[in-house]
N, CA, C and O atoms as a Tripos MOL2 file, in Angstrom:
@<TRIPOS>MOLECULE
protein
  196   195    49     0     0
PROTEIN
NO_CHARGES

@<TRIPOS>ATOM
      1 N         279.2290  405.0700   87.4410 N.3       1 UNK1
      2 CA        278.8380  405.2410   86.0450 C.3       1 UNK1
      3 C         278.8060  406.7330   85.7440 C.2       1 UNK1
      4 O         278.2520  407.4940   86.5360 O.2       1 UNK1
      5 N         279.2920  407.1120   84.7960 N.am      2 UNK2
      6 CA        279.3820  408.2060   83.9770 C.3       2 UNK2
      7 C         277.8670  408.8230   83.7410 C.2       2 UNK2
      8 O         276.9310  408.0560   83.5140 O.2       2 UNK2
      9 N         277.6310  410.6380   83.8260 N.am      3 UNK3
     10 CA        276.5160  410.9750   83.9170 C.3       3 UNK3
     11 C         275.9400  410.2200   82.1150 C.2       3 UNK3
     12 O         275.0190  409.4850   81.7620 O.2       3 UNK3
     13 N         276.9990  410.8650   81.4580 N.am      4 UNK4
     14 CA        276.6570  410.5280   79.6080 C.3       4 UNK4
     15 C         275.6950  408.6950   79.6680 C.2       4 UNK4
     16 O         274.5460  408.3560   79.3840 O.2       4 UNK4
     17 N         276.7710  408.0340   80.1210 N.am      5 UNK5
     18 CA        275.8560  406.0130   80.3250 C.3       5 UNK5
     19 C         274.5960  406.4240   80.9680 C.2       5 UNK5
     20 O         273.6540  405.8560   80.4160 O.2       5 UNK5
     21 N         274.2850  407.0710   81.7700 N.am      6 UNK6
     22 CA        273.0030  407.2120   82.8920 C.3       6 UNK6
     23 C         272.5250  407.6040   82.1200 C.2       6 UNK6
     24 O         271.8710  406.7020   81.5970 O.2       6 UNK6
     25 N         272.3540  408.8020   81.4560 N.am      7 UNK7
     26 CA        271.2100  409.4680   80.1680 C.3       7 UNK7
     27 C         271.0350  408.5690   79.2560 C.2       7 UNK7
     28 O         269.8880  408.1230   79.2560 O.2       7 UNK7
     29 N         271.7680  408.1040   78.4340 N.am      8 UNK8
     30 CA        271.5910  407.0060   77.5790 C.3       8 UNK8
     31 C         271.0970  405.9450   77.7790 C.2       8 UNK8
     32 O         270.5230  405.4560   76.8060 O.2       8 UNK8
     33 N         271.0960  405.3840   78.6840 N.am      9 UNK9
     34 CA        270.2710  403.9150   79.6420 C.3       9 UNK9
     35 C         269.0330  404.5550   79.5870 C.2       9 UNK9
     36 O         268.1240  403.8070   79.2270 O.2       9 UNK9
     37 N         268.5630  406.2510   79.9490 N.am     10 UNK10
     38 CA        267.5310  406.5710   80.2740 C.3      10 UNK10
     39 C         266.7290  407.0370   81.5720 C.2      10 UNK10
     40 O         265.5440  406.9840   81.9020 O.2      10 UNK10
     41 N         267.8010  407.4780   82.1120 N.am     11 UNK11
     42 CA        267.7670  407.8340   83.8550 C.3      11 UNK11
     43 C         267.4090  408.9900   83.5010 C.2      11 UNK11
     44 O         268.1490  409.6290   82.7530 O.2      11 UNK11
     45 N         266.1120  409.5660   83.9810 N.am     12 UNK12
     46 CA        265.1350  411.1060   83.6460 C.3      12 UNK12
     47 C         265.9440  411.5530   84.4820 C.2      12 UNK12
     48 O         266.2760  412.6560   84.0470 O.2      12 UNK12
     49 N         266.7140  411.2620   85.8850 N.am     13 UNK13
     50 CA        266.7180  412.2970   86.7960 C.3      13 UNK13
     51 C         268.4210  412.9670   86.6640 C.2      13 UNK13
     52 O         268.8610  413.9520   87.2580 O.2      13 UNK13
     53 N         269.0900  412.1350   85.7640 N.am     14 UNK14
     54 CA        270.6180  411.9050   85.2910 C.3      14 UNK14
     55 C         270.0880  413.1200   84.1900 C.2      14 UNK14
     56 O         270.7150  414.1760   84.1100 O.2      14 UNK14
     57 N         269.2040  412.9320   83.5830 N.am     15 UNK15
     58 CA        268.9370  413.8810   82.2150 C.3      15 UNK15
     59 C         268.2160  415.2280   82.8740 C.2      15 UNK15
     60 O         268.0930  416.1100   82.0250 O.2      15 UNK15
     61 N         267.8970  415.4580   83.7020 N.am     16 UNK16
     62 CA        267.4020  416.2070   84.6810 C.3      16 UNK16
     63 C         268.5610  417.4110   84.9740 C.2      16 UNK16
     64 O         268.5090  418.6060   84.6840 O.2      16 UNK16
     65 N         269.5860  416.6710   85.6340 N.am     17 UNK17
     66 CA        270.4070  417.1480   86.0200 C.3      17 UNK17
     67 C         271.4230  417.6620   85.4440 C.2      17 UNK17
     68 O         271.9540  418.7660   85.5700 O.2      17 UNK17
     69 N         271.7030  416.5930   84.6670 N.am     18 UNK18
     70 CA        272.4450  417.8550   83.0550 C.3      18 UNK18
     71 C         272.1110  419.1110   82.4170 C.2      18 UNK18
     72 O         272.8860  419.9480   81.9550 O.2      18 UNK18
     73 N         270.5210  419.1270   82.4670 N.am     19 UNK19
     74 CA        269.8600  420.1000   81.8580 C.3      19 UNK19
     75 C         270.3200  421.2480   82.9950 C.2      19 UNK19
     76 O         270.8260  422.3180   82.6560 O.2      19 UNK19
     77 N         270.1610  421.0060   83.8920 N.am     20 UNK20
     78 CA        270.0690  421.9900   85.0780 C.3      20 UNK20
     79 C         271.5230  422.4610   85.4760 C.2      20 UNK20
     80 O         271.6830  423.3720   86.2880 O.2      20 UNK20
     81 N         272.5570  421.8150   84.8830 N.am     21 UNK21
     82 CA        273.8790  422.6520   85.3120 C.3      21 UNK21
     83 C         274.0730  422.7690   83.5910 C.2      21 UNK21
     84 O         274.8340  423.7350   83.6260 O.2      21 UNK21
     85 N         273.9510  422.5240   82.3630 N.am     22 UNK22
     86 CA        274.4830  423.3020   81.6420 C.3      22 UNK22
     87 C         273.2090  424.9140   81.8820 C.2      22 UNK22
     88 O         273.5760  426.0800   81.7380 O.2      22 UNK22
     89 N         271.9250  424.5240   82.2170 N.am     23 UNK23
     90 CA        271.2620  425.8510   82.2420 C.3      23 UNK23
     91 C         271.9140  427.0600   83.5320 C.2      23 UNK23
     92 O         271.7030  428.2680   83.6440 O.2      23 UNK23
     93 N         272.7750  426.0930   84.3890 N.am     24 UNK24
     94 CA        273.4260  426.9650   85.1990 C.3      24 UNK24
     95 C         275.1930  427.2800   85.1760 C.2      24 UNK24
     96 O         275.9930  427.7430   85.9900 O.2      24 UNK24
     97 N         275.2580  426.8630   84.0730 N.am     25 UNK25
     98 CA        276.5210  427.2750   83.6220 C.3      25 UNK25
     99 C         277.6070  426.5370   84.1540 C.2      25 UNK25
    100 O         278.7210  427.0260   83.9640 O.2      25 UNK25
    101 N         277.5220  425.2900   84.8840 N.am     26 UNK26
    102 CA        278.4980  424.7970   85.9120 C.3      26 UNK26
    103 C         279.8030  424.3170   85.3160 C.2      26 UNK26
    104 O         280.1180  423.3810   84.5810 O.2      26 UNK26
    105 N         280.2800  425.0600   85.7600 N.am     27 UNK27
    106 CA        282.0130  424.7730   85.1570 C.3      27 UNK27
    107 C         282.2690  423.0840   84.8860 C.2      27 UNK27
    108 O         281.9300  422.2930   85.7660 O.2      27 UNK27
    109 N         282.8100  422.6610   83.7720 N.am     28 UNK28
    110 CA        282.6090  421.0090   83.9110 C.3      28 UNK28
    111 C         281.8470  420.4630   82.8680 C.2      28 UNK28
    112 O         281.9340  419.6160   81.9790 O.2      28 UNK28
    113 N         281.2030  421.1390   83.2490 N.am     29 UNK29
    114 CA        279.7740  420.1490   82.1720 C.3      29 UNK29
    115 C         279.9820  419.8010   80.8320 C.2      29 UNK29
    116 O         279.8030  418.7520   80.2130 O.2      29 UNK29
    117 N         280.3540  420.7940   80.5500 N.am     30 UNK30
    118 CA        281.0370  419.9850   78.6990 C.3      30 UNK30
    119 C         282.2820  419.3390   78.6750 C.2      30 UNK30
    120 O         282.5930  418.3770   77.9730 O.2      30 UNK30
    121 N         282.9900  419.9530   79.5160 N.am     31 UNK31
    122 CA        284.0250  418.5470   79.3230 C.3      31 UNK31
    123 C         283.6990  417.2040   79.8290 C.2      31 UNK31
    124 O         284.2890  416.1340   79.6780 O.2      31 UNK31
    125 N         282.6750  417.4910   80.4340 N.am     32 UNK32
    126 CA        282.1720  415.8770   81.3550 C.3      32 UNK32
    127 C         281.3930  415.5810   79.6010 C.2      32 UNK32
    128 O         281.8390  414.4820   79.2730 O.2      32 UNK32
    129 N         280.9760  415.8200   79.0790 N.am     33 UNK33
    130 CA        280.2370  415.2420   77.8510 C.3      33 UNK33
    131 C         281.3380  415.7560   76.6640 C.2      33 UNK33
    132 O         280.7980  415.4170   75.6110 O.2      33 UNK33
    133 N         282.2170  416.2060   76.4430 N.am     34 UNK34
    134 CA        282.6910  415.9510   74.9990 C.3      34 UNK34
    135 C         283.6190  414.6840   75.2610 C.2      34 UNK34
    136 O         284.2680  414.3250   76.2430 O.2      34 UNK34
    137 N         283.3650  413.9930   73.6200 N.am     35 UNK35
    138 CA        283.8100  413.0820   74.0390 C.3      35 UNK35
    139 C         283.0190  411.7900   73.6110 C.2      35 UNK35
    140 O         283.3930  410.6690   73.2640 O.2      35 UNK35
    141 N         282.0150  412.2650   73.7390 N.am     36 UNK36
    142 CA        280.3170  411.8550   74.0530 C.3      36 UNK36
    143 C         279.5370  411.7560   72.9520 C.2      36 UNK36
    144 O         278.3360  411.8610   73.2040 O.2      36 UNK36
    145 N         279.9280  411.5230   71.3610 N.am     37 UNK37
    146 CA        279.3530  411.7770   70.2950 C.3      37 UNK37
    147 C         277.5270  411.3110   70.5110 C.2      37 UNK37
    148 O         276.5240  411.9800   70.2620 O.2      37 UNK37
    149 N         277.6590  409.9700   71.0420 N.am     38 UNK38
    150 CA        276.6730  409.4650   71.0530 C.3      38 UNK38
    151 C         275.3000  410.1820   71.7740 C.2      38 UNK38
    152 O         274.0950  410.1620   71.5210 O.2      38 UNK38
    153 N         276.1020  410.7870   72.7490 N.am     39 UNK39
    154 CA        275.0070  411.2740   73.6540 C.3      39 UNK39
    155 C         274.4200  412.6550   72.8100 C.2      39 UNK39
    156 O         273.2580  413.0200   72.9930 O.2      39 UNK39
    157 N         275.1840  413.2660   72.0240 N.am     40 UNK40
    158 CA        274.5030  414.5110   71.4530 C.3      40 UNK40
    159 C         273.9940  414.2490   70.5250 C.2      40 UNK40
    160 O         273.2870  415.1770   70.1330 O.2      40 UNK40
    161 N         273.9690  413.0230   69.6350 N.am     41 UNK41
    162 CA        273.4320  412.5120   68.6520 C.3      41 UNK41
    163 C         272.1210  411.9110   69.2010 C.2      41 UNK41
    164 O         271.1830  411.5340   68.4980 O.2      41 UNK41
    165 N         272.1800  411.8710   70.5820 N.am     42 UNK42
    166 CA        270.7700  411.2120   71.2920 C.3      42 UNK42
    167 C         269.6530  412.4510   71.4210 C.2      42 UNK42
    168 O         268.4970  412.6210   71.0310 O.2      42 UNK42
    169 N         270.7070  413.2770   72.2360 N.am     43 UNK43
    170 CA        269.8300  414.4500   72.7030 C.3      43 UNK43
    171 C         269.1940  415.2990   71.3610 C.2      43 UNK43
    172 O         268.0540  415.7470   71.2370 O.2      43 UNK43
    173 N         270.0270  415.3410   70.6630 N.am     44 UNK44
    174 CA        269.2550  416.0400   69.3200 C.3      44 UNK44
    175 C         268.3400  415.4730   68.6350 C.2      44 UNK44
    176 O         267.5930  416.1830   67.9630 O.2      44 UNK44
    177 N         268.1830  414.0440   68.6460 N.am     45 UNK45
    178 CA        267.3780  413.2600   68.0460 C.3      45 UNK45
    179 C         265.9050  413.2210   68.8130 C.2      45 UNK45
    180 O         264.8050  413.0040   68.3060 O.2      45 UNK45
    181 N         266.2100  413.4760   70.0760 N.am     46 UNK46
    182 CA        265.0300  413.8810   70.9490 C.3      46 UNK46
    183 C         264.3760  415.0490   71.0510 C.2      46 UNK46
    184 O         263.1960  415.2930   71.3080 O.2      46 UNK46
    185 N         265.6060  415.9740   70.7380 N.am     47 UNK47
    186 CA        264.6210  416.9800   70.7580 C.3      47 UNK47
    187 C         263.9350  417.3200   69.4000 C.2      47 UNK47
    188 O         263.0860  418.2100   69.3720 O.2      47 UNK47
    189 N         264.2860  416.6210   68.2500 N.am     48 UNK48
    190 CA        263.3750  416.7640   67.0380 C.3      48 UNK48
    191 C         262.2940  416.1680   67.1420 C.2      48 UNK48
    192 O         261.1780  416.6820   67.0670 O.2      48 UNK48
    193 N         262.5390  415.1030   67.3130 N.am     49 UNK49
    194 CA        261.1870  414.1200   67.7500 C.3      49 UNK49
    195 C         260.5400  414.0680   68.3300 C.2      49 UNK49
    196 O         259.7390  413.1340   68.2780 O.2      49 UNK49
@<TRIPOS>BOND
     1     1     2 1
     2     2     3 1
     3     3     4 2
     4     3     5 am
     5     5     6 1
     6     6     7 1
     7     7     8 2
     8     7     9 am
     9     9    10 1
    10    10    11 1
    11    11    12 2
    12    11    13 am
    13    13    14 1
    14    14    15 1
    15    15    16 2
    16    15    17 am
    17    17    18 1
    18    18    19 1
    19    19    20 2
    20    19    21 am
    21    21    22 1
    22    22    23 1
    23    23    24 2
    24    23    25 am
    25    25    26 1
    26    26    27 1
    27    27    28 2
    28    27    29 am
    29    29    30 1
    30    30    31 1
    31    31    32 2
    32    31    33 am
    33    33    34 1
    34    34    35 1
    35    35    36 2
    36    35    37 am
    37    37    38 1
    38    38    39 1
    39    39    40 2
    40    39    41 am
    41    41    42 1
    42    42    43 1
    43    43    44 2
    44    43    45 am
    45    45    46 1
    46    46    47 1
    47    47    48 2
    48    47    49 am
    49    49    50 1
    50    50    51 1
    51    51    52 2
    52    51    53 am
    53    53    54 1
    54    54    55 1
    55    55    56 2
    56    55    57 am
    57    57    58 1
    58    58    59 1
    59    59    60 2
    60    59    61 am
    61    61    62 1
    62    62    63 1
    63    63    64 2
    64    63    65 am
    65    65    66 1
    66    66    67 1
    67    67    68 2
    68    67    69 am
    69    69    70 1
    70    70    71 1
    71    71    72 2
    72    71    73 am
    73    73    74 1
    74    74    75 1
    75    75    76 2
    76    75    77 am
    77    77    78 1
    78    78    79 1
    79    79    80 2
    80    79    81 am
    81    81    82 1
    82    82    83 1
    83    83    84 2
    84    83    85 am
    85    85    86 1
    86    86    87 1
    87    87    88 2
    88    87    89 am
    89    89    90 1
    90    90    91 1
    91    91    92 2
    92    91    93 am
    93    93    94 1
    94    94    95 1
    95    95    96 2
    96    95    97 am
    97    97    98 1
    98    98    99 1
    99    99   100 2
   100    99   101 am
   101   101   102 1
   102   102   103 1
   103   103   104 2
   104   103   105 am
   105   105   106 1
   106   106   107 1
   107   107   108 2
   108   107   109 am
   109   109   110 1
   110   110   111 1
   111   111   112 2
   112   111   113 am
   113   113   114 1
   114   114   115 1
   115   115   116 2
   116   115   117 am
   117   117   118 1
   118   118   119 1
   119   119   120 2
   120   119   121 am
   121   121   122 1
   122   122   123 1
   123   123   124 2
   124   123   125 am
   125   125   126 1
   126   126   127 1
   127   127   128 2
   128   127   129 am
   129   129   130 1
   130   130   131 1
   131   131   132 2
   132   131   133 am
   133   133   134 1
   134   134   135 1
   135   135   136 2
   136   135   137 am
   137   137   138 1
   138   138   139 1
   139   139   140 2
   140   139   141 am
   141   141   142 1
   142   142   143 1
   143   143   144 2
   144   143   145 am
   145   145   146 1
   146   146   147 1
   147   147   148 2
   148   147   149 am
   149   149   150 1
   150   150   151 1
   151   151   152 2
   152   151   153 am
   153   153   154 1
   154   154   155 1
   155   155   156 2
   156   155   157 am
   157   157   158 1
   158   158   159 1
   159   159   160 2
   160   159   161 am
   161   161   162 1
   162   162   163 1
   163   163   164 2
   164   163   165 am
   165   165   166 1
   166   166   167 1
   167   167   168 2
   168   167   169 am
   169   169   170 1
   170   170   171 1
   171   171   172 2
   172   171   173 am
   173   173   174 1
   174   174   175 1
   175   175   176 2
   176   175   177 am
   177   177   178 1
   178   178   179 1
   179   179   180 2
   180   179   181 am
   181   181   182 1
   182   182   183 1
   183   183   184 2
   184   183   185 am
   185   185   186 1
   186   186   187 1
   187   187   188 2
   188   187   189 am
   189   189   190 1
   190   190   191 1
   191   191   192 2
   192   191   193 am
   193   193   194 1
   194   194   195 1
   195   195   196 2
@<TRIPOS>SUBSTRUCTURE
     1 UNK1         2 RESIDUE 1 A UNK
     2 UNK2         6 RESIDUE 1 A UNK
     3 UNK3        10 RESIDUE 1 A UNK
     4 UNK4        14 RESIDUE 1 A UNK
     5 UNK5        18 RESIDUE 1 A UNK
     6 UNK6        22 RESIDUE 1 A UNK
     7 UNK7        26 RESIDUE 1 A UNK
     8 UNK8        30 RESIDUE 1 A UNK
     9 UNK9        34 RESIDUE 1 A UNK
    10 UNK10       38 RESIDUE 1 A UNK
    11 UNK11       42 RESIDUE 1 A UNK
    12 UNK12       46 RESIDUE 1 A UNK
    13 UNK13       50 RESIDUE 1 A UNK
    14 UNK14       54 RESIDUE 1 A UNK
    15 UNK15       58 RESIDUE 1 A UNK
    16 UNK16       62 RESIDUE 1 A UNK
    17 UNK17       66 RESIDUE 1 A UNK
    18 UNK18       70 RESIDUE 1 A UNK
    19 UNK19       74 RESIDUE 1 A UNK
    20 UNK20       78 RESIDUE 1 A UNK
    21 UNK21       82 RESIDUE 1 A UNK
    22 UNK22       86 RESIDUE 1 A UNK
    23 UNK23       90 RESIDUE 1 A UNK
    24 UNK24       94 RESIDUE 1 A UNK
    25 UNK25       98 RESIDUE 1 A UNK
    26 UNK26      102 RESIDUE 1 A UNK
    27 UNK27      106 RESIDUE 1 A UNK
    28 UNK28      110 RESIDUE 1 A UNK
    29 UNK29      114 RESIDUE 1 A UNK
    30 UNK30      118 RESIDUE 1 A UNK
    31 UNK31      122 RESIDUE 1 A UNK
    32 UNK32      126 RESIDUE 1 A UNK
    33 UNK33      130 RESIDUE 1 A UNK
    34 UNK34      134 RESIDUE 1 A UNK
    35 UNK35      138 RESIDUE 1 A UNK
    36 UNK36      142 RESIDUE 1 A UNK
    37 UNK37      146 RESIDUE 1 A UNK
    38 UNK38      150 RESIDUE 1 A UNK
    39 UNK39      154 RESIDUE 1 A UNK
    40 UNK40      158 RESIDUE 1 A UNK
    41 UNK41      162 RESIDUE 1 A UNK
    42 UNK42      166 RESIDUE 1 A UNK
    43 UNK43      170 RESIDUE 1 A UNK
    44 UNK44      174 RESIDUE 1 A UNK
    45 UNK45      178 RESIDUE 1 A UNK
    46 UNK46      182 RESIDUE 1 A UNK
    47 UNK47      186 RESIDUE 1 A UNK
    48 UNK48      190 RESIDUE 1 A UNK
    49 UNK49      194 RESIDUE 1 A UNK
């Protein structure tokens, strides 16, 4: 399963870990999520809320 399905299901440690390689710059990481409308429409909705 795709990291984007794991966050969205709600896996803290899947959402964990995203946080921690885009905060470390890891080559990948956005292309592993564009693509992904849903998931940034998630994450933003969370972080307003």
């Amino acid at each position: 399963m795709g990291l984007a399905k794991e966050i969205l299901q709600g896996d803290v440690r899947a959402t964990a870990k995203l946080m921690r390689d885009v905060e470390d710059g890891l080559p990948g990481i956005t292309e592993e999520l564009k693509g992904s409308t849903s998931i940034s429409v998630k994450l933003c909705s969370c972080s307003l809320g």
